[in-house]
C-alpha positions in Angstrom: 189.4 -194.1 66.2 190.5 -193.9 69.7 189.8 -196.3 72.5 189.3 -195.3 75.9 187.8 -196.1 79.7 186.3 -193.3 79.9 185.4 -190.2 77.9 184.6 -187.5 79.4 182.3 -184.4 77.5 183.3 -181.0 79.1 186.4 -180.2 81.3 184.1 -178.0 84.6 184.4 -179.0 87.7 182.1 -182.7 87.1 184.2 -183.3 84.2 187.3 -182.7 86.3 186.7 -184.4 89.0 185.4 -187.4 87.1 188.4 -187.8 85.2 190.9 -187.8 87.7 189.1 -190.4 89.8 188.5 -192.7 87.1 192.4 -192.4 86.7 192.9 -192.6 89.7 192.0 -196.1 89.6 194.1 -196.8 86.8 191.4 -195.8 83.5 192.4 -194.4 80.2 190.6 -191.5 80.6 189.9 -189.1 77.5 188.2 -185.0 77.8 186.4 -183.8 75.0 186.8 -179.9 75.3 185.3 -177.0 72.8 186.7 -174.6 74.9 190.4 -173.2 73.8 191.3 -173.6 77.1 190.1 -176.2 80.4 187.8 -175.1 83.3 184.6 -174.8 81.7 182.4 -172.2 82.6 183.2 -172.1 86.0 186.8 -171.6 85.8 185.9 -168.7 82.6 183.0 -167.2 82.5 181.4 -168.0 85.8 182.4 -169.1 89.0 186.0 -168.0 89.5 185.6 -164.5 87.1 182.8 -163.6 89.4 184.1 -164.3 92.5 187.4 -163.0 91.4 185.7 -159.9 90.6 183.6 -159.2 93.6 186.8 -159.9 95.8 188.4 -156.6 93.3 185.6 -154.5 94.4 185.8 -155.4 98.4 189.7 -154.6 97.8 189.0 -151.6 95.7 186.3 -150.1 98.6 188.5 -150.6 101.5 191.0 -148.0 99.4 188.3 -145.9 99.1 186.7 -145.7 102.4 190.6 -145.5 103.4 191.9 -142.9 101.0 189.0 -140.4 100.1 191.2 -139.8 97.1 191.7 -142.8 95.7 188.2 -142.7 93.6 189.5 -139.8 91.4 193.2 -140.5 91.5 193.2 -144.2 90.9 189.9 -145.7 89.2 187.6 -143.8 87.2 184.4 -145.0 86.2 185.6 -145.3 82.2 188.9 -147.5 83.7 187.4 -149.0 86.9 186.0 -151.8 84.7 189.2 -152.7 82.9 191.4 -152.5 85.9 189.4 -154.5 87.7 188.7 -157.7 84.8 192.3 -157.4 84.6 192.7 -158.3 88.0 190.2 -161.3 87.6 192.0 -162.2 84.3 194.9 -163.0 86.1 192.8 -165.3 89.0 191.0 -167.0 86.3 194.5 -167.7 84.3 196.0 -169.2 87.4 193.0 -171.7 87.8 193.0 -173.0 84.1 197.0 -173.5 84.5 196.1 -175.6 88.0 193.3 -177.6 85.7 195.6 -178.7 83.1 198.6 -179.3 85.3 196.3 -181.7 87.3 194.6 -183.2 84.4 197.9 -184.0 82.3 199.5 -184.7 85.9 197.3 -187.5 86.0 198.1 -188.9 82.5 194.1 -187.7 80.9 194.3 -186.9 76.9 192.6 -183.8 76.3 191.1 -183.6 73.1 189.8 -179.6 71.8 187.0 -179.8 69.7 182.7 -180.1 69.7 181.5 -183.5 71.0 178.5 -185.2 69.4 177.2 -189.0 69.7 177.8 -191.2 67.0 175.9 -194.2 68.9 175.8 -194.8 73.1 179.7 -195.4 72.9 181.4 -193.4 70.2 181.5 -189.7 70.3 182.5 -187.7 66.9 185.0 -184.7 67.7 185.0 -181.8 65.1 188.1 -179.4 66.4 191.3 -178.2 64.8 192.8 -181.5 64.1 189.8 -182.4 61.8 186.9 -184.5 62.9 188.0 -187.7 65.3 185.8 -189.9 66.6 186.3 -191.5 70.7 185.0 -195.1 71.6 184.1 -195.1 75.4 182.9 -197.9 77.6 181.7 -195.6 79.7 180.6 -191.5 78.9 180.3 -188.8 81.3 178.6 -185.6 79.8 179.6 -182.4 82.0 178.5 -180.0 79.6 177.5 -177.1 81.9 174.5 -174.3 81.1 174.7 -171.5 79.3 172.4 -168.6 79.8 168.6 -168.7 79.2 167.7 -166.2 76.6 164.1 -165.0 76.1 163.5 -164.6 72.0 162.0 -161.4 71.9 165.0 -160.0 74.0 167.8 -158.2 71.9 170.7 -159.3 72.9 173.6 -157.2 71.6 176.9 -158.4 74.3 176.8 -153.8 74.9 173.4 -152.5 76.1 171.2 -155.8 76.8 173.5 -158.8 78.0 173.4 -161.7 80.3 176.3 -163.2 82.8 178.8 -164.0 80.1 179.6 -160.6 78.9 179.5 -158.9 82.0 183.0 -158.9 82.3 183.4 -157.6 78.8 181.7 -154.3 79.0 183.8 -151.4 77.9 182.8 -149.6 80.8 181.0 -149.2 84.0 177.3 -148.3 83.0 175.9 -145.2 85.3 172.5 -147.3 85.7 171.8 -151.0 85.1 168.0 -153.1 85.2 169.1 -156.7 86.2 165.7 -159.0 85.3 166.3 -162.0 87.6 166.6 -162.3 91.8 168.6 -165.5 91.7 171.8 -166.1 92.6 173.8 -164.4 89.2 171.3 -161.4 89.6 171.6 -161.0 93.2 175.4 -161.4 93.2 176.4 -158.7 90.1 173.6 -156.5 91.6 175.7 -156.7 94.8 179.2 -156.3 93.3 177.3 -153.5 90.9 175.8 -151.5 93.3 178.7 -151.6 95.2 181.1 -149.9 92.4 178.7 -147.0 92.1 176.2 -148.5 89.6 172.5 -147.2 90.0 171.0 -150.9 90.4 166.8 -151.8 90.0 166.7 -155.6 90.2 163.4 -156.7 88.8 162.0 -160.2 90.8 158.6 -161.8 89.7 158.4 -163.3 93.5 158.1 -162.0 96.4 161.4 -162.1 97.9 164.9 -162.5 96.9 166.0 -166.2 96.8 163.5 -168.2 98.0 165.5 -171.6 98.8 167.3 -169.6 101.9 166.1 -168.5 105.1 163.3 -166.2 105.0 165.5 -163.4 107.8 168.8 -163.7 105.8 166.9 -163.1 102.5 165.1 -159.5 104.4 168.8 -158.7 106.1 170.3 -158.6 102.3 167.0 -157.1 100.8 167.8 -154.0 103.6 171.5 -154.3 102.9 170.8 -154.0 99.3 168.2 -151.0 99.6 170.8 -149.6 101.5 173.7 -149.6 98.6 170.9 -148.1 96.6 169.4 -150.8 94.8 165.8 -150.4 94.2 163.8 -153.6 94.3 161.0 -154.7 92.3 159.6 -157.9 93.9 156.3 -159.5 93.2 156.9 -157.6 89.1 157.4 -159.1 85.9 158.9 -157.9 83.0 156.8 -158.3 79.6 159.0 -156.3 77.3 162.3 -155.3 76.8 163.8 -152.7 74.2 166.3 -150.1 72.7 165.4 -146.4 72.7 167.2 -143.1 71.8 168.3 -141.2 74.8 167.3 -137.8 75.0 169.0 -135.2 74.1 171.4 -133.8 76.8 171.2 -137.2 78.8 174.8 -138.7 80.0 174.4 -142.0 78.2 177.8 -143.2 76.6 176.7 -144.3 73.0 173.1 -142.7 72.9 171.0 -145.9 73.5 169.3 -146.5 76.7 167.1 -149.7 77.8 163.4 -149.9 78.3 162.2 -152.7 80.5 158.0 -152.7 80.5 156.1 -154.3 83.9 153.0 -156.2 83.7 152.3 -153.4 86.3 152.4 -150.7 83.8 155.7 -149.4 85.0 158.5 -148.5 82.4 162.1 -148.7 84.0 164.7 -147.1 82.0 168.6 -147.7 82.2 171.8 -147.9 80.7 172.3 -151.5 80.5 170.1 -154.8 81.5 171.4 -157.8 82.5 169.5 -160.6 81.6 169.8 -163.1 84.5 166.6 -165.4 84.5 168.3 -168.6 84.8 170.8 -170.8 82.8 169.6 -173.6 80.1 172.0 -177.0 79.5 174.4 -176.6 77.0 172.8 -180.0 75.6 171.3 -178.9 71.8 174.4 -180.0 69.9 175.4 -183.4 71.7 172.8 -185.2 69.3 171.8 -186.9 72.2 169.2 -189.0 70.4 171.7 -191.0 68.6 172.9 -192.2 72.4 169.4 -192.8 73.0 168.7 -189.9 75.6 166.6 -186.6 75.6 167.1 -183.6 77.4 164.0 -181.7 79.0 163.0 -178.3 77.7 165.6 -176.5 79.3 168.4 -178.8 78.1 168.7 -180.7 81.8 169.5 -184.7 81.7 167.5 -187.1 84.5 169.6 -189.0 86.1 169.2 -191.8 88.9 171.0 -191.1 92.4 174.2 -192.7 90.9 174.3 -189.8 88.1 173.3 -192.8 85.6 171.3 -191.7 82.9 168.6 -194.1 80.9 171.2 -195.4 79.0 173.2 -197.6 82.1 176.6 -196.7 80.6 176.3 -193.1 80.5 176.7 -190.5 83.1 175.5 -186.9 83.7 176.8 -184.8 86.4 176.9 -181.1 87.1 174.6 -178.1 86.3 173.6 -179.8 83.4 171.5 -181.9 85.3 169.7 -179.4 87.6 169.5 -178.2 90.7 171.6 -177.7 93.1 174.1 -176.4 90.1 177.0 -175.6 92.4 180.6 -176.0 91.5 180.8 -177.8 94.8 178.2 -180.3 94.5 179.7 -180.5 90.8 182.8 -181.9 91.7 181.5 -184.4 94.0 179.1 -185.8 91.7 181.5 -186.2 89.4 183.7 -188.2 91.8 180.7 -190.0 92.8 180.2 -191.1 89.4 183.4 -192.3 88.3 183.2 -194.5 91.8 179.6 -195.5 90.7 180.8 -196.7 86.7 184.0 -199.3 88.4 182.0 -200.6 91.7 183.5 -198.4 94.2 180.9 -197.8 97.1 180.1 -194.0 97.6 179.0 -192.1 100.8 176.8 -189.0 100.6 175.5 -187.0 102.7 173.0 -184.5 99.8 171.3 -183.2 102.9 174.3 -181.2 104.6 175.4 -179.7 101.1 176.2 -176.2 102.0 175.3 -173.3 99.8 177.6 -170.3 99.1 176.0 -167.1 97.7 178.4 -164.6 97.0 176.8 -161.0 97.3 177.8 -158.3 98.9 177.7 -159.3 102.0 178.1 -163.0 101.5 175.4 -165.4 102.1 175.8 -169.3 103.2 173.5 -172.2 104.7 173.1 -175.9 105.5 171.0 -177.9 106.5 167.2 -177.3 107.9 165.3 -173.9 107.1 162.9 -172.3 109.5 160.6 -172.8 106.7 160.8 -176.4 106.1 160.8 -177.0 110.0 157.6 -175.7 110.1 155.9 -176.9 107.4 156.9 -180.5 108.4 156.2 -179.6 112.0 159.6 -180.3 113.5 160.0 -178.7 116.7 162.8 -176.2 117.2 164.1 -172.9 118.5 166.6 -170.5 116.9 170.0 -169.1 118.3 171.0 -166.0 116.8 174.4 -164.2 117.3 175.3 -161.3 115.6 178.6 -159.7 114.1 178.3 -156.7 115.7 178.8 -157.9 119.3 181.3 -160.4 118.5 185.1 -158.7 118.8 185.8 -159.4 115.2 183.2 -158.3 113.7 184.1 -155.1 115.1 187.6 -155.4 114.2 185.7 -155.9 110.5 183.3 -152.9 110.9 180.7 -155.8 109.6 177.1 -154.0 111.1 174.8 -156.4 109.2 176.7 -160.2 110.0 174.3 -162.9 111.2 174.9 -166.4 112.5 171.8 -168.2 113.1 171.6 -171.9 114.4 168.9 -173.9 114.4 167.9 -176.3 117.4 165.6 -179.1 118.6 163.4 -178.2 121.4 164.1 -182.0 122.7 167.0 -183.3 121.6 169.0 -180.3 121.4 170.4 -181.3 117.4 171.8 -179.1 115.4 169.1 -178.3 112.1 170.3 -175.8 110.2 172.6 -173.3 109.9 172.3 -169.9 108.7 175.3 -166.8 107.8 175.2 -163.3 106.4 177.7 -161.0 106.4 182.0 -161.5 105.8 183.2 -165.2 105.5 179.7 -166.5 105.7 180.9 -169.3 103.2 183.6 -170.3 105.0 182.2 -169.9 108.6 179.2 -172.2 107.8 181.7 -175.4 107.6 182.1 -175.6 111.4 178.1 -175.9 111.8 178.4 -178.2 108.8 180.7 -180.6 110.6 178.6 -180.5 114.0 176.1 -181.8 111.8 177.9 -184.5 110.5 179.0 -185.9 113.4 175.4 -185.4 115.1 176.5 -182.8 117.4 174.1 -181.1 119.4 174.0 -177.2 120.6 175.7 -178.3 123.7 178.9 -179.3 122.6 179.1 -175.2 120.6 178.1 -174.2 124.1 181.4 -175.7 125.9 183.7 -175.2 123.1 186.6 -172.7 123.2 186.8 -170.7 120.1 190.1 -168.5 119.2 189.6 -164.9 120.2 188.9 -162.7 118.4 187.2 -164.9 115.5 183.8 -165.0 114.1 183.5 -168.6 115.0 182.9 -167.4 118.1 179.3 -166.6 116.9 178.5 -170.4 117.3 178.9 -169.9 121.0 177.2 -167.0 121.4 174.2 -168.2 118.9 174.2 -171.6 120.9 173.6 -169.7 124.1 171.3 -167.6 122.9 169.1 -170.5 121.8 169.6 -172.8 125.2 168.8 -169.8 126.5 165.4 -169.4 124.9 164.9 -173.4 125.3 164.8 -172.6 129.2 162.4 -170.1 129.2 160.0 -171.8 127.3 
């Protein structure tokens, strides 16, 4: 048996980040990883091996718009693929390296194998060294999500696949039915598209994600239409299946997939991606034996400290719910580990930012235009975009967007909105005003380096004060 502060189920970024704060403050701190390696799914099949991926294909397009050439001489559709996973294999070695470094850096056993509950305090560890057991005084589970599956959907990792195997196809497929206008389906319908890969996303609502801003959501719908994607919002899917192809059709291995509407439509591809949403990776923790129960898509309830029912035990990171972020991941697992040895936590949940990484990139905080008016906030909204700011000439970006929005009274700083290159990163300035209750003003009288795109906050800022004086 081994004795511990601290055991930690599942090395992502909550498991992480929990770890090393709880040692930090002096814990023995154990990981329970089933993984070969650290990093969980965001470091290997998620976070990092998409991003990784779509930067490949923004690098692989500007040689191609460059070099009209380059698309026969260099990257074929049968190695385009392959070349480019290689290039995120290498990304997402570097990041599990970093992970272990830090984790052994900070003295943390890591311990391969499945975790299960014995009782609240002892979990049972089935991995190469045999079955162990680990007694905690305090477990975090960090678990993660793994792909929701529908049961009538055949799923063979080739022709009908979700997120994970993405990265694993032999090749590019000439046409592709993504069922899902999230986040994963909008991104790899993005990064797709953008590879030469005919793209019909499939959404049962109305518009592509629904939790951002209304505009930026209809500025990537164009963008998207524009790369060739053909949209089916407001559809649902009620079948999915193999057929033969026809004779003389260009499919690789002779199968193509059949996706049926509710509408009556039949949609038929190469591939289909399978992106309806992700389901906590809790069915083998025996959680009843801890005294805890997941919901019916495997999520844990936890209290505002990431406590669960059982006082001792934590939960932190996509495993509980939304907002499943590997941002707001790490923090709650930081928060946590605070939370178990008395250590007083700040939070700020409502200025989390949110990083979508299509093609163009996508990223907000704070207020939406929808909210503001549904809870009948007053405001006004200053709007800059790329293409009459000098560096977004410099980038050739047509579609960029920086919207802020104001109070009509007191001038604060609500929200803030981005589309188009380093959207994620841009959005941190707003993100700060925010913080520090900044109002437009102070964007107004600021001097931004020239030429950046941060000089989109003056220009939005203006263009809002503007609008406040003419109403």
């Amino acid at each position: 048996m081994r004795y511990c502060d601290l055991c930690v189920i599942g090395s992502g970024p909550g498991g992480q980040k929990a770890a090393i704060q709880a040692a930090k403050l002096g814990k023995d701190v154990v990981i329970v990883e089933k993984m070969d390696v650290v990093g969980g799914v965001a470091i290997n099949t998620g976070t990092i091996p998409s991003k990784a991926l779509r930067e490949a294909v923004l690098a692989v397009n500007q040689v191609e718009n460059v070099m009209a050439y380059a698309k026969d001489q260099f990257l074929t559709r049968e190695n385009k693929l392959e070349r480019l996973t290689s290039a995120t294999n290498r990304v997402v070695r570097a990041e599990v390296d970093l992970t272990r470094q830090q984790l052994v850096a900070n003295q943390i056993e890591i311990i391969k194998g499945h975790g299960s509950f014995v009782d609240s305090k002892t979990v049972n560890v089935d991995g190469p060294r045999g079955v162990e057991q680990v007694h905690a005084e305090h477990i975090l589970i960090g678990v993660g999500t793994t792909p929701a599956k529908s049961p009538g959907v055949e799923f063979d990792g080739v022709n009908i696949i979700t997120s994970d195997e993405v990265l694993k196809l032999p090749a590019l497929p000439r046409s592709m039915i993504i069922v899902g206008g999230g986040v994963i389906g909008t991104e790899y319908a993005s990064m797709l598209a953008a590879l030469g890969v005919r793209i019909t996303l499939i959404e049962g609502r109305p518009r592509l994600l629904e939790f951002i801003d209304a505009e930026i959501s209809e500025a990537l719908q164009y963008h998207l239409r524009q790369m060739d994607c053909t949209l089916r919002l407001g559809e649902k899917v009620v079948s999915i299946k193999k057929v033969a192809a026809p004779a003389g059709s260009r499919s690789d291995d002779g199968v193509l997939v059949q996706a049926t509407l509710e509408s009556g439509k039949v949609i038929t591809a190469d591939s289909l991606l399978y992106a309806i949403g992700r389901q906590g990776a809790t069915a083998g923790l025996a959680l009843e034996k801890a005294g805890l129960d997941a919901d019916n898509r495997g999520r844990i309830k936890v209290d505002a400290n990431y406590r669960t029912k059982v006082p001792h035990i934590y939960a932190v990171g996509d495993v509980i719910g939304f907002p499943a972020l590997a941002s707001t991941s790490m923090e709650q697992g930081r928060a946590a580990a605070q939370d178990m040895y008395g250590i007083k936590h700040e939070s700020a949940a409502e200025l989390i930012p949110y990083g979508i990484y299509s093609i163009p990139e996508i990223s907000m905080v704070g207020w939406t235009e929808e909210a503001l008016t549904k809870d009948n906030v007053p405001y006004e909204a200053g709007i800059a975009q790329y293409k009459e700011i000098a560096r977004g000439q410099l980038l050739n970006d047509q579609v960029g967007m920086l919207k802020l929005l104001i109070h009509q009274e007191t001038h604060a700083l609500l929200g803030v909105h981005a589309i188009g290159t380093n959207a994620t990163e841009l959005i941190h300035i707003g993100q700060a005003v925010m913080a520090f209750k900044g109002t437009v003003e102070y964007l107004v009288n600021a001097v931004f380096n020239y030429p950046t795109l941060a000089e989109c906050y003056k220009v939005a800022a203006l263009n809002g004060l503007n609008k406040l004086r003419r109403s």
